[in-house]
C-alpha positions as CSV (number, residue, x, y, z in Angstrom):
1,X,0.0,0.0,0.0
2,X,2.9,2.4,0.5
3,X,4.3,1.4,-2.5
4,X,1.2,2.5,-4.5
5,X,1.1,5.9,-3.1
6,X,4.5,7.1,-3.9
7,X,4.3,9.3,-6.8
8,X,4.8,7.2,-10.4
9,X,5.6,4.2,-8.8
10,X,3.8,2.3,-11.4
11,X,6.8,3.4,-13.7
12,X,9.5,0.6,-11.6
13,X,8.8,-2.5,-13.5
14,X,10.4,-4.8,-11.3
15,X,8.5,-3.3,-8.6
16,X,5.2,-3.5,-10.1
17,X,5.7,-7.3,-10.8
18,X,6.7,-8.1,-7.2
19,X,3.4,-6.8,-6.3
20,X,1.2,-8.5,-8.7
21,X,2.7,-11.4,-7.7
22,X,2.8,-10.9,-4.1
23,X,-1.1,-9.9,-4.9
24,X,-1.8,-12.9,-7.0
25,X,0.2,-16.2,-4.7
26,X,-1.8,-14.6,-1.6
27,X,-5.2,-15.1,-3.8
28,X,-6.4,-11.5,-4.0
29,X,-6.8,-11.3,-7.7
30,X,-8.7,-8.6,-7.4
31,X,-6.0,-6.3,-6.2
32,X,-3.3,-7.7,-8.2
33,X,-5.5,-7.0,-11.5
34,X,-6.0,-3.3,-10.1
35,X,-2.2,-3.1,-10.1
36,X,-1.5,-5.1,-13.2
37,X,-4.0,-2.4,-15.0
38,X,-2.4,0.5,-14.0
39,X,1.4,-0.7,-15.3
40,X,2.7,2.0,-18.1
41,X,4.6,-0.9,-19.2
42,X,4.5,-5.2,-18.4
43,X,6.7,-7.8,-19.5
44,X,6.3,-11.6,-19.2
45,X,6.7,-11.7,-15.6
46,X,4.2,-9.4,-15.0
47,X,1.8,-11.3,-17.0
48,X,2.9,-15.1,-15.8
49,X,2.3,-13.8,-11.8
50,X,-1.2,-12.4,-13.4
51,X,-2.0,-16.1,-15.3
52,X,-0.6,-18.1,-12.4
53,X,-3.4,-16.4,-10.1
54,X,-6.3,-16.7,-11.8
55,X,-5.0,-20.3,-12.6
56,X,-4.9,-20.5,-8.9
57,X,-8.7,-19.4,-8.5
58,X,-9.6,-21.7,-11.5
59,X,-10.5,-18.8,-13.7
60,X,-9.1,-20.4,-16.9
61,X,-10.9,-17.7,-19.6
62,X,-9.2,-15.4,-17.5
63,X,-5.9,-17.1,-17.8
64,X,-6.3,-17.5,-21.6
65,X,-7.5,-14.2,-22.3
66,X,-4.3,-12.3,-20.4
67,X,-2.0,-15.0,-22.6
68,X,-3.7,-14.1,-26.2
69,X,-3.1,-10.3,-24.9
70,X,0.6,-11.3,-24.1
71,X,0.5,-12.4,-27.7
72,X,-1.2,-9.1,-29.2
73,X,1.3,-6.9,-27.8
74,X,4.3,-9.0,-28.9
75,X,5.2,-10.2,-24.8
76,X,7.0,-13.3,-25.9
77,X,5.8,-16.0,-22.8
78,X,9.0,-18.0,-21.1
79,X,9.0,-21.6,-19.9
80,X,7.6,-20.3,-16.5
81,X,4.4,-18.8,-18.5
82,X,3.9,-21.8,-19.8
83,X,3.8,-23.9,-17.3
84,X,1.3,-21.0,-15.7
85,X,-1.1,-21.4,-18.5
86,X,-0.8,-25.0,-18.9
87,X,-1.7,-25.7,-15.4
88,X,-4.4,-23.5,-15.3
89,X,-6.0,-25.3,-18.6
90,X,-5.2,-28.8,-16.8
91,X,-6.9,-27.3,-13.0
92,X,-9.8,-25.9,-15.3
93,X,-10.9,-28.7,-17.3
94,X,-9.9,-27.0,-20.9
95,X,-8.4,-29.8,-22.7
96,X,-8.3,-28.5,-26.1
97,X,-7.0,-25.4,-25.3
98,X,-4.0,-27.0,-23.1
99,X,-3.7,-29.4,-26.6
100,X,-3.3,-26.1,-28.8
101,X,-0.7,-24.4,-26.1
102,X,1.3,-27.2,-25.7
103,X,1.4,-27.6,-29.4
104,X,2.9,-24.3,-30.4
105,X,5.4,-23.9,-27.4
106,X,7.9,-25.0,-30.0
107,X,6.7,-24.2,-32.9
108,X,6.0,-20.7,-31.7
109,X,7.5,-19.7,-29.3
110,X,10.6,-21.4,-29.6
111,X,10.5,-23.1,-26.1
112,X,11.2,-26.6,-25.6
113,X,8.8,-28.6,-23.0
114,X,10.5,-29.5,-20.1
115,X,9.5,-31.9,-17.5
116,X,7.0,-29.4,-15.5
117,X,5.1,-29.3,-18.8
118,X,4.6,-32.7,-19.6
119,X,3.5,-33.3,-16.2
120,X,1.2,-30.5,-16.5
121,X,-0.3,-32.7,-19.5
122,X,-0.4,-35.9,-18.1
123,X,-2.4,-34.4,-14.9
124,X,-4.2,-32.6,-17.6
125,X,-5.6,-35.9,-19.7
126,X,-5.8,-37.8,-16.3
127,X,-7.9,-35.1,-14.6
128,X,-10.5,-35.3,-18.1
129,X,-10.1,-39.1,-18.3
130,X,-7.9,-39.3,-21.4
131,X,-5.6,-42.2,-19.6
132,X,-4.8,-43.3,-23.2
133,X,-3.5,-40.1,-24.2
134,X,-1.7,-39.2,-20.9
135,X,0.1,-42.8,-21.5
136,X,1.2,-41.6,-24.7
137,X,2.6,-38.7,-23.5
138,X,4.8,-40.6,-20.6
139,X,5.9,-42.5,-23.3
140,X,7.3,-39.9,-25.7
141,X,9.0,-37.6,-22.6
142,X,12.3,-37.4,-23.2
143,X,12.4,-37.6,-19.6
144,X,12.1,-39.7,-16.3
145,X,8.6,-40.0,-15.4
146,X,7.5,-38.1,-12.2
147,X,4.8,-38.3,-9.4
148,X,2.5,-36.7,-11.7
149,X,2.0,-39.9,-13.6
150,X,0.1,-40.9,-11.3
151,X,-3.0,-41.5,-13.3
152,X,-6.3,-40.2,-11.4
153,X,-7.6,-43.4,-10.1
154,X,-6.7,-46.3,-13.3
155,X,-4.7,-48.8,-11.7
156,X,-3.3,-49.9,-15.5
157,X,-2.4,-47.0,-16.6
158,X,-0.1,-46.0,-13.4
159,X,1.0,-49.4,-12.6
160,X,2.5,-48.6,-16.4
161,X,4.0,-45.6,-15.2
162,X,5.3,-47.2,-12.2
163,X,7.0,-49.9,-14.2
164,X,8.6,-47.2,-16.1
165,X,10.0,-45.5,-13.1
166,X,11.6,-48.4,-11.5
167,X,13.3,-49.1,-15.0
168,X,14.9,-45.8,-14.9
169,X,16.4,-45.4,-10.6
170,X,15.3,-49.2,-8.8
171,X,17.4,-48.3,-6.0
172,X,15.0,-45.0,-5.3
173,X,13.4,-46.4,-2.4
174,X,10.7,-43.4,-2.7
175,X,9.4,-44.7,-5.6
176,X,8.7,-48.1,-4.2
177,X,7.0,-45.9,-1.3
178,X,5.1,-44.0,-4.0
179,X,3.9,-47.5,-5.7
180,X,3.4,-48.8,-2.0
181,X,0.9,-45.8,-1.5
182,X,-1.3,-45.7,-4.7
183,X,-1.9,-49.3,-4.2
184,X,-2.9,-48.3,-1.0
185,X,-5.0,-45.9,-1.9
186,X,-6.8,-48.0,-5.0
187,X,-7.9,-51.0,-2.1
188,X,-5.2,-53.3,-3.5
189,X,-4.2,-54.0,0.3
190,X,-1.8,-57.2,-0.3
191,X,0.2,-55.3,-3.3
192,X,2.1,-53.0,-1.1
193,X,3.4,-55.9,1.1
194,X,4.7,-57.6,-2.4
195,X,6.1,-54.5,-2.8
196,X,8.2,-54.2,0.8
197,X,9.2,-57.8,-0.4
198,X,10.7,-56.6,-3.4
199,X,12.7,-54.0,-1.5
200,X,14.1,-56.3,0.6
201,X,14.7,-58.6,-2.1
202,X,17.0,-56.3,-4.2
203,X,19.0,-54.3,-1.1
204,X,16.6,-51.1,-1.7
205,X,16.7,-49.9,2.0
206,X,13.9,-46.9,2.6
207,X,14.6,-43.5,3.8
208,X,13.4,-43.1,7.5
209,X,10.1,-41.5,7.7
210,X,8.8,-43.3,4.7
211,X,6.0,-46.1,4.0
């Protein structure tokens, strides 16, 4: 509040965008959009802390709209953005619209995805049900599989994804915890002890505090 009273504060960038952002992660979008509106000037970090709060309050149009501006007055987005608008299209149910951003990241932008935004698509098509299409994408990421393929409830599809871990690190012991816990939490109650065996088995020893 002091901030905005000093005479032509709006004209320190950096400034500004530490507001809107300090605005926008405490979930007072209203005031953060106040202060993003009177900015002489913005530049992508202004706009991700705007996308990433209305993302936050599942006001996906929102998001969109603010990133086809970003686009109108030449604000090239960065990998952050991205990841900004793709959650918000994932949190919001807007399937296509994630589809078409993810699409053009390197085709238009010039960005290439990195692992926050093909976990952003796989919680996407698991959230909407598209199991078969959040498979395909674990299966083309030219990286390790995360938590996030954890696939909303179908054993299949993450057991899959589980496999696929346990190929890459079998001595993480936190991914036979993870394993452990959706079986758990699916009602497969004699399929984490199998899984304990297995640890023991191969010499994986847990980190304390786990399982």
């Amino acid at each position: 509040c002091c901030i905005t009273r000093l005479e032509d504060f709006n004209k320190y960038l950096l400034i500004c965008d530490s507001l809107v952002e300090t605005y926008a992660r405490s979930g007072k979008n209203l005031e953060a959009r106040r202060l993003f509106d009177l900015m002489r000037h913005r530049d992508e970090g202004t706009y991700t802390s705007m996308i990433a709060g209305y993302g936050m309050q599942g006001e996906g149009r929102g998001v969109l709209k603010l990133f086809e501006e970003m686009n109108k007055f030449q604000i090239k987005p960065d990998d952050v953005t991205m990841v900004a608008v793709l959650s918000a299209c994932s949190h919001c149910g807007l399937v296509f619209e994630g589809e078409m951003v993810f699409k053009k990241m390197h085709s238009v932008y010039g960005i290439i995805p990195r692992l926050e935004h093909f976990d952003c698509m796989v919680d996407l098509y698991g959230r909407a049900g598209l199991l078969s299409k959040a498979k395909e994408i674990i299966s083309r990421m030219p990286y390790r599989p995360s938590t996030a393929c954890r696939i909303h409830g179908n054993t299949e599809i993450w057991e899959w994804a589980a496999e696929k871990l346990l190929e890459m690190r079998p001595e993480n012991s936190g991914y036979y915890v993870l394993i452990a816990n959706m079986y758990a939490t699916a009602g497969c109650w004699d399929k984490p002890a199998k899984v304990r065996t297995s640890m023991r088995d191969l010499g994986v020893k847990k980190a304390p505090g786990l399982m």
